[in-house]
C-alpha positions in Angstrom: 16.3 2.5 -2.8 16.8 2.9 -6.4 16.6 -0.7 -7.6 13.3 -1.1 -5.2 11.3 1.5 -6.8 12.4 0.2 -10.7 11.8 -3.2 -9.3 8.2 -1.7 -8.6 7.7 0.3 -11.3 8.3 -3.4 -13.6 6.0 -5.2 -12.0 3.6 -2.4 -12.5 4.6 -2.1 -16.0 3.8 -5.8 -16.6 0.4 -6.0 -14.6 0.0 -2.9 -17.3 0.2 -4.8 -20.5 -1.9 -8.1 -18.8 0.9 -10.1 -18.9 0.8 -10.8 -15.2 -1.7 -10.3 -12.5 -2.0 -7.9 -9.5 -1.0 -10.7 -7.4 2.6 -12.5 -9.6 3.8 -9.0 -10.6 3.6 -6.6 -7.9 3.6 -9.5 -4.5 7.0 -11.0 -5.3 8.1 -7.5 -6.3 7.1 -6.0 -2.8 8.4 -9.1 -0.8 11.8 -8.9 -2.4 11.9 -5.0 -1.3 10.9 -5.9 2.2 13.3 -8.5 2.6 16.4 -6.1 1.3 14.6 -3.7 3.6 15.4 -6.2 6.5 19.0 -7.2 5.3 19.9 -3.1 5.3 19.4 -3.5 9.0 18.0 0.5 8.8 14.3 -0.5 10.0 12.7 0.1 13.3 9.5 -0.2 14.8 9.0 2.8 16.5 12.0 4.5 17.7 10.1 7.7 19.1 6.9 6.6 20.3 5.9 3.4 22.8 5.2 0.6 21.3 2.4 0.4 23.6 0.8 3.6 22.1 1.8 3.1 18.5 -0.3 0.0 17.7 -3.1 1.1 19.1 -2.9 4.7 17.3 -1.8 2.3 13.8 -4.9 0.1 14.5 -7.2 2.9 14.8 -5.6 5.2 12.2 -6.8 1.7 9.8 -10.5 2.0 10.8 -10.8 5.8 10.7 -8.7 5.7 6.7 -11.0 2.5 5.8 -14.5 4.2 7.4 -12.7 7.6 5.1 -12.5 5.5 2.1 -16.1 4.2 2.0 -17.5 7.4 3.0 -15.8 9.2 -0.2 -17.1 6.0 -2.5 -20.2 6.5 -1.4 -20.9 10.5 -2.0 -19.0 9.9 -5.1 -19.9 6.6 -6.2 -22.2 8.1 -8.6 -19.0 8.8 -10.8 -18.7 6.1 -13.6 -15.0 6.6 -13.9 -14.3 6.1 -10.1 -16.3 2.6 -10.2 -14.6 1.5 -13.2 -11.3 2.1 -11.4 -12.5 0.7 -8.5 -13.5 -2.2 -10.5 -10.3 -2.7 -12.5 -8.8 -3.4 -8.5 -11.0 -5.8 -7.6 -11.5 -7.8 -10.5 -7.9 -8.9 -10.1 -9.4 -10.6 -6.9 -12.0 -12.9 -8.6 -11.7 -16.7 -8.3 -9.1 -15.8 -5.7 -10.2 -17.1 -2.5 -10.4 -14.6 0.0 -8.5 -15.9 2.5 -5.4 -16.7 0.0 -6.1 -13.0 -0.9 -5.7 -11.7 2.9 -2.6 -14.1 3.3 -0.6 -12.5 0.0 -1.8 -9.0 1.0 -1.5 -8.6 4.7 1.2 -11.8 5.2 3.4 -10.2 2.3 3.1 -7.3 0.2 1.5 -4.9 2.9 5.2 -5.6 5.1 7.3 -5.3 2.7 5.4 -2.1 1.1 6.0 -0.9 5.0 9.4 -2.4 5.2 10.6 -0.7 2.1 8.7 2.6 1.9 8.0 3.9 5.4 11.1 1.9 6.9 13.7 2.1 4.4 13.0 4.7 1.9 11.7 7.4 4.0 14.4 6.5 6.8 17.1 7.5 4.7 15.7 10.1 2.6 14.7 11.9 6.8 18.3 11.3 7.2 19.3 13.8 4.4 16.2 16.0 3.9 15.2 16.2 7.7 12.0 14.2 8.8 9.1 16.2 7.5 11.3 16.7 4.0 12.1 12.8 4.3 8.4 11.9 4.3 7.7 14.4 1.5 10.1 12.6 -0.4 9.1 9.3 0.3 5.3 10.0 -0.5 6.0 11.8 -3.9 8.5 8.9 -5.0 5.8 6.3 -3.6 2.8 7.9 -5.5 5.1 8.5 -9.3 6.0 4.5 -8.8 2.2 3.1 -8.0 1.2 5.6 -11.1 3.1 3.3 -13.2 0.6 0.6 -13.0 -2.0 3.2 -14.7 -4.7 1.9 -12.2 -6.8 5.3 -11.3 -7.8 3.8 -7.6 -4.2 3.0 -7.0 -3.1 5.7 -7.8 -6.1 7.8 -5.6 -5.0 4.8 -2.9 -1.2 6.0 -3.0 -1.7 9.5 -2.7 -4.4 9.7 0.4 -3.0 6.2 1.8 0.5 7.0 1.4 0.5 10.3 3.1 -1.9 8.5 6.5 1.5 6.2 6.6 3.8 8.1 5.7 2.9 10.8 8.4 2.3 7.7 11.5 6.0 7.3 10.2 7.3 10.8 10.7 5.4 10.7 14.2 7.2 7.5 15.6 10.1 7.2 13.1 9.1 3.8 12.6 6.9 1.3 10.4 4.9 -0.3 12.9 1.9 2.2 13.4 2.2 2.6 9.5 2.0 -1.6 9.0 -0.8 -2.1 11.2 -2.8 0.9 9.5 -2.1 -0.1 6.0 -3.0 -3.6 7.4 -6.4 -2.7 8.7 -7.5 -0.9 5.7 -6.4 -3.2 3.2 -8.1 -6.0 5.1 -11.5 -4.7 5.3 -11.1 -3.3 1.6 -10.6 -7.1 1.0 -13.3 -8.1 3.2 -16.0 -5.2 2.6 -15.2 -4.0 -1.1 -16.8 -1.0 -1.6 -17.8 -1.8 -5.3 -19.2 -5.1 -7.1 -17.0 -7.0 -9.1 -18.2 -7.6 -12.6 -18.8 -11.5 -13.5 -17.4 -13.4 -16.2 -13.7 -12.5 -15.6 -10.9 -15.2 -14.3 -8.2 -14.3 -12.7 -5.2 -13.5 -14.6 -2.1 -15.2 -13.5 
């Protein structure tokens, strides 16, 4: 748990200083904590609830946080520091294809974000502070790492995101209601960004 989060808080560190981009410093970083996720063999899909209630509730709990996150930009949108934070997201996008975009985010890093925090991470911190404590835990640990990368709409995207999937977690004791949501919303932010991306900037790799 300890290595995963410095392993994070590195990649974040060099997307920081522009020596890598969004998608070679926090992606392989991500992956790798997924995978050792896996290997712990501590992750389940959704121990307390049916599997055949959590996706749905996961799917849906995607639209309502994505239809949330628009509806915030847009009353506030008239904030120049919350565009340019916005911005600073989605300009490590340009010149990357969209669907080569969806495939890192919601074939990689979104599971093994899942895999590690709401599976791993909050699965063992529930086993020692209890399962509301656990996901406290979890979501304070997961917000203080993504602060690291000193990206204002991360940050914002840690603290409301991270406690929508960290709470589908407490409810079914799993990752799979929290993966689908985090899924759904990151897709459509993908798909339907809520701000413009300024021209003349490559993509940073």
């Amino acid at each position: 748990m300890t290595l995963g989060g410095l392993a994070q808080i590195w990649a974040w560190r060099l997307l920081a200083v522009g020596a890598l981009s969004i998608w070679t410093s926090s992606v392989p970083a991500l992956v790798a904590c997924g995978i050792a996720a896996l290997i712990t063999n501590r992750v389940a899909l959704s121990p307390k609830v049916s599997i055949a209630l959590s996706i749905p509730a996961g799917l849906v709990a995607g639209l309502a946080l994505f239809a949330a996150t628009r509806g915030f930009l847009a009353v506030a949108g008239g904030s120049p520091t919350l565009r340019r934070a916005s911005r600073d997201v989605y300009d490590e996008q340009l010149n990357l294809p969209l669907p080569l975009a969806l495939a890192l985010s919601l074939g990689l890093a979104v599971p093994g974000e899942e895999l590690f925090w709401r599976g791993l991470f909050q699965g063992k911190a529930s086993g020692v502070f209890g399962h509301f404590g656990g996901a406290l835990v979890a979501w304070l640990c997961y917000v203080a790492v993504n602060a690291t990368s000193g990206l204002l709409a991360l940050v914002a995207g840690a603290l409301v995101g991270g406690a929508v999937w960290g709470a589908l977690s407490w409810w079914t004791h799993g990752v799979l209601a929290p993966l689908l949501c985090h899924g759904v919303w990151t897709g459509l932010m993908l798909v339907r960004p809520p701000v413009s991306r300024r021209p003349g900037l490559g993509l940073r790799v």
